[in-house]
C-alpha positions in Angstrom: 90.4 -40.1 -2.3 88.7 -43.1 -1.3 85.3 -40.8 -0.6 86.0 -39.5 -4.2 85.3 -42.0 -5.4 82.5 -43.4 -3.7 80.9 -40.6 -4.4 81.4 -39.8 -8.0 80.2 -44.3 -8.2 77.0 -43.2 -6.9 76.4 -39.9 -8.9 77.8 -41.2 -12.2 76.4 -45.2 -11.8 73.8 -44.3 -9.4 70.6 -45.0 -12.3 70.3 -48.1 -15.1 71.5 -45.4 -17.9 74.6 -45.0 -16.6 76.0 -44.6 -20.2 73.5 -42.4 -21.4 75.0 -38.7 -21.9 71.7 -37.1 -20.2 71.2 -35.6 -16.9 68.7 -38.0 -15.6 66.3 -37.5 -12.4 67.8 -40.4 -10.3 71.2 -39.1 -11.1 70.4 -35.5 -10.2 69.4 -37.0 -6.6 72.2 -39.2 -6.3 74.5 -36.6 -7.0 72.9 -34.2 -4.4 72.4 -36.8 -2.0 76.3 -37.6 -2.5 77.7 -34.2 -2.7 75.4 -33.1 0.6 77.1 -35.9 2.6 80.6 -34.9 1.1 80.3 -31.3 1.1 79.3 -30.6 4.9 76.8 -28.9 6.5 78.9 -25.5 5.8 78.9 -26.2 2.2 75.5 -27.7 1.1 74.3 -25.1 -0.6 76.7 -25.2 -2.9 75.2 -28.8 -4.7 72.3 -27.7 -6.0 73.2 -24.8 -7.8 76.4 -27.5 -9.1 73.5 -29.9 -10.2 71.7 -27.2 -12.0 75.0 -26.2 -13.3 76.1 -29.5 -14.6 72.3 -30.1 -16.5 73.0 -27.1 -18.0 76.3 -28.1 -19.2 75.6 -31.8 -20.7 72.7 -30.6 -22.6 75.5 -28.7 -24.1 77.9 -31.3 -24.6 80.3 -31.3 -22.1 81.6 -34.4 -20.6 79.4 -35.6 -17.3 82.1 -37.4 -15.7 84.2 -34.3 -16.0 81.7 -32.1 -14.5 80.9 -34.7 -11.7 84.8 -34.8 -10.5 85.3 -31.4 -10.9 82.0 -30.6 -9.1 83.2 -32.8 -6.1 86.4 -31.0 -5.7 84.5 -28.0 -5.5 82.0 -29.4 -3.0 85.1 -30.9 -0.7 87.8 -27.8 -0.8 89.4 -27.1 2.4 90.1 -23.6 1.6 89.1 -21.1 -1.1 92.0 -21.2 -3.2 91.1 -25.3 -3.6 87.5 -24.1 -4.3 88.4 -21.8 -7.2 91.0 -24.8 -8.8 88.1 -26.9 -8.8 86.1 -24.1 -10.3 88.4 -23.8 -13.2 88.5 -27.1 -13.9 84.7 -27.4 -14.1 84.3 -24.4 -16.5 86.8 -25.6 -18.9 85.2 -29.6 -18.9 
């Protein structure tokens, strides 16, 4: 939990516009920088298509700190069944 949420700190608070509802550069980094550490080697391929995923999906209006939580319980699951929780909760943010 506690990695949670240093990770979704640096993604979400990681750039000066913090507040803004955009998909910023330094926040795309941070969040791949964060989720590659989190994730594990086996899983590391899964952030960038999650950062593409979650551009996508502000420009559309969905919430980013939503996406962000739910994109990190993708990118930590144990087990597939964890995975495709977290998968649902990301579609429906």
């Amino acid at each position: 939990m506690r990695l949670k949420a240093i990770f979704l700190t640096i993604a979400i608070f990681g750039s000066s516009c913090a507040a803004s509802p955009e998909w910023d550069g330094s926040q795309k980094t941070n969040f791949l920088r964060a989720c590659r550490r989190e994730a594990g080697y086996d899983k590391q391929d899964l952030c960038t298509p999650l950062a593409v995923e979650i551009e996508e999906r502000i420009k559309q209006g969905a919430s980013k700190s939503c996406l962000l939580f739910a994109a990190n319980d993708i990118a930590v699951a144990i087990n597939p069944d964890e995975q495709e929780q977290a998968r649902q909760q990301f579609d429906s943010c």
